[in-house]
N, C-alpha and C positions, 0 to 999 in steps of 0.2 A: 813771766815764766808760765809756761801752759800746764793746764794741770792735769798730773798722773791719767793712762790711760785704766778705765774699769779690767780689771782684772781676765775679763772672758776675752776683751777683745786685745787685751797686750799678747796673751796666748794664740791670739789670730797671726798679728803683724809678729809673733819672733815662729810662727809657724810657714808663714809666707816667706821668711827671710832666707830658709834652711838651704836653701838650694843657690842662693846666694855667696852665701857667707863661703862653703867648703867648694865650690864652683870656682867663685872668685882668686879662691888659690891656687887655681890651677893657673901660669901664666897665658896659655895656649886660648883661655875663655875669656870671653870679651860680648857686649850684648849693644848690639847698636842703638843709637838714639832713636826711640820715636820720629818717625818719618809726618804723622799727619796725623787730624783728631781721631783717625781710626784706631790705629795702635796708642797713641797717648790717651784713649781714652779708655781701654783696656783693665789698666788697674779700678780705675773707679767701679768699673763694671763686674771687676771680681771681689771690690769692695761691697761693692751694693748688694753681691750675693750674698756674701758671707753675713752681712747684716741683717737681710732679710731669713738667713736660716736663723739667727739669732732673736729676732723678733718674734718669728711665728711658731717661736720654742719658747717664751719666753716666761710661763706658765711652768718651766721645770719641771721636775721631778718625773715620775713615768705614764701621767696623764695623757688618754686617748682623745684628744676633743671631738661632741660629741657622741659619744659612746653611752652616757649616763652608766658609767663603772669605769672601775681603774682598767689600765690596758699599759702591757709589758711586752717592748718588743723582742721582738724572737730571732728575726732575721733581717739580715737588708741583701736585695741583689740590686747591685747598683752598674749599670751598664753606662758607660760615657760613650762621646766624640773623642776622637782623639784631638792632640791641641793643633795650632798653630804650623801649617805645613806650605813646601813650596809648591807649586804647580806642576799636576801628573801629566798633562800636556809639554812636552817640552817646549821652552819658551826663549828665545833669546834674551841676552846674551845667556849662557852657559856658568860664565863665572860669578852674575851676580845670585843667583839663586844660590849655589853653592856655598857663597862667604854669609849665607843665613842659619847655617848649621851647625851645631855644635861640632867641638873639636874632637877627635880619637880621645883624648883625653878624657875629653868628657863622658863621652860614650863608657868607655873603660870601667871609670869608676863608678858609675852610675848603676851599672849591671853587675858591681860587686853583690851576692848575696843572692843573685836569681840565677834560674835557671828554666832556659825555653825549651820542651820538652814539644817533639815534632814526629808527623809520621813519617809516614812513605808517602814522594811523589814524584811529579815529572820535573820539579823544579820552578814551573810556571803555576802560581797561585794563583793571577787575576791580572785585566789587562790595565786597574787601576793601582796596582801593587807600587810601581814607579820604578825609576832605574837611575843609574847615575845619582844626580842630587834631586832629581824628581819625584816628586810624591812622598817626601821627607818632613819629619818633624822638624820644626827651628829651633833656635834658640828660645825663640819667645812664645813657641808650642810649648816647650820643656816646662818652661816657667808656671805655665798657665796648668801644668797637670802636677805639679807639687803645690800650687795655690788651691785646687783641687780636692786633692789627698788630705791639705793642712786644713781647708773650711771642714770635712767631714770628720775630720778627729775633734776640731773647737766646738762644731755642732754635738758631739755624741758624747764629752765633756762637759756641755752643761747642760743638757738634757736627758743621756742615757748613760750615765757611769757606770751603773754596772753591765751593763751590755757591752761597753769597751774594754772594762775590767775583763769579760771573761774571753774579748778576742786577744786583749794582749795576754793575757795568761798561757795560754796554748795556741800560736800562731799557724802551727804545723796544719793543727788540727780545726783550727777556727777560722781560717781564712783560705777560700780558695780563689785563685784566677785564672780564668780564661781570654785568651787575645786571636784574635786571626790571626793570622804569619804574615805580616805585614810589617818593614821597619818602623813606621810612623807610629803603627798602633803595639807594638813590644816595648818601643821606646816608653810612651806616654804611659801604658804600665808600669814602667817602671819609675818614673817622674810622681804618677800618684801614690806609690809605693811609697819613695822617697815623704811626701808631704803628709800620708797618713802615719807612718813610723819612723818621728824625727829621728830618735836613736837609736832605728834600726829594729833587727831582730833577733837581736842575740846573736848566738851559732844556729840558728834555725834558717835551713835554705830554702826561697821562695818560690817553688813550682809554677810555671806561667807555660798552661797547657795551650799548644798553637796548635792541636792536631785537627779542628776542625772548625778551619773558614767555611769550607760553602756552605754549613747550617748555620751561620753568625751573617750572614748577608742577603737580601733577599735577590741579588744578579748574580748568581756562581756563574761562574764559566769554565767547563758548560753546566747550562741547566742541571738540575740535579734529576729531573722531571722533564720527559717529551712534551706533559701536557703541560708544565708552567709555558715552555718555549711557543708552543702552539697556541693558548689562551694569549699570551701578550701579546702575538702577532696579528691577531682576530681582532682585538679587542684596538690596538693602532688603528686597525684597519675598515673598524667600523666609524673609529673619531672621523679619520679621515673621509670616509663615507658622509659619516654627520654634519660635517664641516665645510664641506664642496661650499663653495662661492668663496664671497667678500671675506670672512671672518680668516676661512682659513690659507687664502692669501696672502693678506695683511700678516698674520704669523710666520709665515713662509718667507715674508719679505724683507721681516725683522731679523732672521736667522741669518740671511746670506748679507742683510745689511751690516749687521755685526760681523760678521765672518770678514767679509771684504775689508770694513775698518782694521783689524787685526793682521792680513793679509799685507794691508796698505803699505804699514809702517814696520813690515818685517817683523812680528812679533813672535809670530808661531814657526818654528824650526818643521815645517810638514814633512821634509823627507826621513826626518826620523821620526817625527809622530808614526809617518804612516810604514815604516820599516818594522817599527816596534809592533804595530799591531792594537795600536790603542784603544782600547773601547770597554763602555761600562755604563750603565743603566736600566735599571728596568724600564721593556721595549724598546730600546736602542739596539743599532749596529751598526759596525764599522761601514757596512757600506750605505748607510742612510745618507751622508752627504755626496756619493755620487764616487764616476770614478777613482780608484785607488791610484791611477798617473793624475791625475787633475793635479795643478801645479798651487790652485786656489779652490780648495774643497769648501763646501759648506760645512760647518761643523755641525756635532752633535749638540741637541738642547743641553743635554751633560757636561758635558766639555765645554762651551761656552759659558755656564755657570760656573764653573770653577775656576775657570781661565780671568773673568771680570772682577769674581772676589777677589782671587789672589792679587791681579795688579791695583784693582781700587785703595786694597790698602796699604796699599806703598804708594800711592799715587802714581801710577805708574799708566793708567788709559792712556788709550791715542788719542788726543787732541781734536781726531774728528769723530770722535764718537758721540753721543749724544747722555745725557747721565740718565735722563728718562729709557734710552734701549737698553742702557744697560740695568736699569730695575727692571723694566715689563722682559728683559731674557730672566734675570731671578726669580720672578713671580710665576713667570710660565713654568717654568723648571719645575720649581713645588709644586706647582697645583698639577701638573702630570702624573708626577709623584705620586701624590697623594690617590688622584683619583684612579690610577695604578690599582695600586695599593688596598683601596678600599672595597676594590671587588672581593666578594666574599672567597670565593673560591681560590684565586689569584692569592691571593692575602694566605690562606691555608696552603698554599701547593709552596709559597715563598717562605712563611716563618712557621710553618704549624710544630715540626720537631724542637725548635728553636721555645717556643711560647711552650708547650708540654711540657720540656724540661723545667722550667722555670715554677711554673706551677707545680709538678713534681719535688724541687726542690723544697718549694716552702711546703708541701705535705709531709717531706721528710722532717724537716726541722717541728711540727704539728707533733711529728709519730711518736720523736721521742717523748712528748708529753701525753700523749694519749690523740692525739689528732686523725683528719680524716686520711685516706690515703687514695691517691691515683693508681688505676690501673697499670700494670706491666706495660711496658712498652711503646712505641711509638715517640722516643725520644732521641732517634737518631743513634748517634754514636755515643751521644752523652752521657756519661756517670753521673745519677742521679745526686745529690751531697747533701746532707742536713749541717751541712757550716754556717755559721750563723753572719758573717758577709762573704759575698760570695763579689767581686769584683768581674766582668768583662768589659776590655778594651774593645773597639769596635769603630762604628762608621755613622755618620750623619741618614743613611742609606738604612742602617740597620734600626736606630732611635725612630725614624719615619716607620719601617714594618712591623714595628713593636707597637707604635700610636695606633697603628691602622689594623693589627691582630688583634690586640686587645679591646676593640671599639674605647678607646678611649678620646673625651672632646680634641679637634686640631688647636693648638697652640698659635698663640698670634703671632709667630717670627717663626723663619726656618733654624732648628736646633746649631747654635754657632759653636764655633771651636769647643774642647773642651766642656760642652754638656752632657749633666748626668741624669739618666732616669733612673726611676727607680723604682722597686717593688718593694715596698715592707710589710712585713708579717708581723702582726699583734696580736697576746694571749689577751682576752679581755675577760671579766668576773662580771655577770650582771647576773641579778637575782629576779626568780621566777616564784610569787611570793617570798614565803622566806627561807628558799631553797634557792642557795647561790651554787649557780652554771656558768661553766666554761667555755669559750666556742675562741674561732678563730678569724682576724678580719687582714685584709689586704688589701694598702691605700697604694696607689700608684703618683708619681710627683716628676713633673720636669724642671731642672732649675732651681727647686725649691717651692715652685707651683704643684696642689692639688689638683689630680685630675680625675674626672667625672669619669664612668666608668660606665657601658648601656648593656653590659653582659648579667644578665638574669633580674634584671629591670622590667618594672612591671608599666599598667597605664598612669601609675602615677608617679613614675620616675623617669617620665622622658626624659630629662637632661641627662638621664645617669644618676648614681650612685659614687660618692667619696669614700664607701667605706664600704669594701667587698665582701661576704663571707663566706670561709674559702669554701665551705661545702658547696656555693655557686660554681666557683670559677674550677672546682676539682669534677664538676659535672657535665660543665661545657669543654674542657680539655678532652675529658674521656669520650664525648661526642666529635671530636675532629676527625677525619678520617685520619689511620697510620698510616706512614707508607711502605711502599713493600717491592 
């Protein structure tokens, strides 16, 4: 007989189960078997998080590590991936993506309790938005953002109880979220919803503001900014410049090599890719692979990354594809991305409102204790909030703009499904002789990974800084430019 699980982690696995157990009864839901070590190897993977928050907490009680003084946290904004989705690219056949989806049923109950609160628009959010069964959460997105919700509640359980004490106490008022207007990522809100509050929320209904995707993404379409659209095109176009000969070839040659394998075996539905109008990346566009009759386009670096995860992990490649093209298209993808991204300017024109706010935030939750405070404005559309979790649903796309606004170190994998970053805000007591002072710090974490930080870092903090103080980062916010 195996013996009893320790207490913190039996609260893990009946937290993981939740969406199981009352799913299950529905007869309409049903979760297919693991296809291959990708998806079977999934739980372990959410295993090994959950353990690793448990480990690197493992020190209890409201300790800062350190700090040399105690530290109480104040705030968490915790922004994910959405989980587990089919491909925005339409992809033949049509029906099996679809039998990946949760049932009405499911949907249904799931979104008992919320409520998606929306502006005015034209209807068309974004051209990775997805249609039909495309660009949809699965079943085992679903899964993976109640595993999610359930690690953050076992995390703040044995490490922060009264900081959970005082969101469960006043939900209304202690918790806010924001999502794009995106099915995948409303969904996945709502799945960590589900995994953060097994038994709900009372009669307290859960506002999930969707009124403003293009400051949560660093590709609105369109640009939010002439000069974002104008600096990404300069900036292609200098790679491109740089890269004339062999190097930039060989990439050139990779793209339509993959494309063509895709092409080959009838994978890509092109006449509705290209009806829909498909396209998304920053410095990408629909007409980068050439004309819009081509019957065999070259795709986008975007779209071929998404298009290769999605079928690898169902095993689903074409047979002549190569597994080496299909890492060095993944690898490219990122490091585009990234180096995108990491222009200074580029970076500010794409996340600056998005990053303000957030810092904003945790000055509000500061204020109410007497903290620093950010200037008026330059936070977009955004309502400032001192909630002490602050939950956005989001994109792989926007976790990258965040790594690369906030100069924080790159992480050694591209953020997969269902990852959360995160901001946390800490009161800490350290004594100046024997006059104990107050001040405020801000550790930023992907995964459950600490990350170095190079914003108000000096000569002898090249790598950065694990542990911010906000009067930095409330310095360099108000140095962004607004816009206007």
């Amino acid at each position: 007989m195996s013996a009893p699980l320790p207490p913190q982690l039996r609260k893990m696995t009946i937290g993981s189960n939740i969406l199981h157990y009352y799913l299950l009864a529905i007869p309409a839901f049903s979760i297919p078997a693991p296809t291959n070590r990708h998806t079977r190897g999934y739980s372990a993977h959410l295993s090994n998080r959950v353990l690793n928050h448990a480990i690197s907490a493992r020190g209890g009680g409201s300790d800062v590590e350190g700090f040399g003084g105690r530290g109480k946290l104040v705030q968490v904004q915790l922004v994910h991936r959405h989980g587990d989705r089919t491909p925005i690219t339409p992809l033949n056949p049509e029906a099996y993506w679809a039998s990946l989806l949760p049932s009405d049923a499911v949907l249904t109950k799931i979104a008992t309790g919320t409520a998606v609160v929306r502006g005015t628009s034209d209807g068309k959010i974004h051209g990775a938005a997805g249609f039909g069964p495309y660009g949809k959460l699965t079943q085992l997105g679903l899964l993976q953002m109640v595993e999610l919700g359930s690690s953050l509640r076992a995390e703040l359980e044995e490490t922060q109880p009264d900081f959970l004490r005082t969101v469960d106490g006043d939900v209304k008022r202690n918790l806010r979220v924001v999502t794009t207007d995106m099915a995948r990522t409303i969904l996945s809100a709502r799945g960590f919803l589900a995994g953060m509050f097994p038994d709900g929320t009372g009669k307290v209904e859960v506002r999930m503001d969707a009124r403003h995707t293009p400051y949560l993404i660093p590709d609105p379409q369109p640009r939010r900014l002439e000069e974002q659209a104008v600096l990404e095109a300069a900036i292609v176009r200098r790679w491109e410049a740089e890269g004339a000969g062999e190097n930039s070839e060989k990439t050139e040659d990779l793209r339509a090599r993959v494309s063509d394998a895709l092409h080959d075996h009838s994978i890509v539905d092109v006449e509705t890719m290209l009806s829909a109008g498909i396209s998304f990346g920053v410095g990408e566009d629909l007409s980068d692979g050439g004309s819009v009759d081509d019957p065999r386009p070259v795709l986008q670096w975007g779209q071929l990354s998404e298009i290769l995860k999605c079928l690898q992990v169902r095993d689903r490649l074409p047979p002549s594809l190569a597994m080496a093209d299909a890492d060095a298209v993944k690898a490219h993808t990122g490091g585009r991305w990234f180096r995108l991204l990491r222009h200074e300017r580029l970076s500010e024109l794409a996340m600056g409102p998005m990053v303000r706010w957030m810092v904003a935030n945790a000055c509000a939750a500061a204020r109410v204790a007497g903290g620093p405070c950010l200037d008026d404005g330059g936070c977009g559309p955004f309502e400032t909030s001192p909630a002490p979790l602050q939950q956005v649903s989001a994109h792989d796309s926007t976790l990258i703009g965040l790594l690369c606004a906030f100069r924080l170190e790159t992480p050694s994998e591209w953020p997969p499904y269902a990852s959360a970053w995160r901001m946390d805000l800490h009161r800490r007591v350290v004594r100046a002789g024997d006059v104990p002072c107050e001040d405020y710090v801000v550790r930023f974490s992907l995964n459950g990974k600490t990350l170095r930080c190079s914003i108000g870092a000096d000569g002898e903090d090249v790598r950065g800084r694990e542990h911010i103080p906000l009067d930095d980062l409330k310095d360099w916010a108000n140095s962004l430019r607004k816009e206007t």
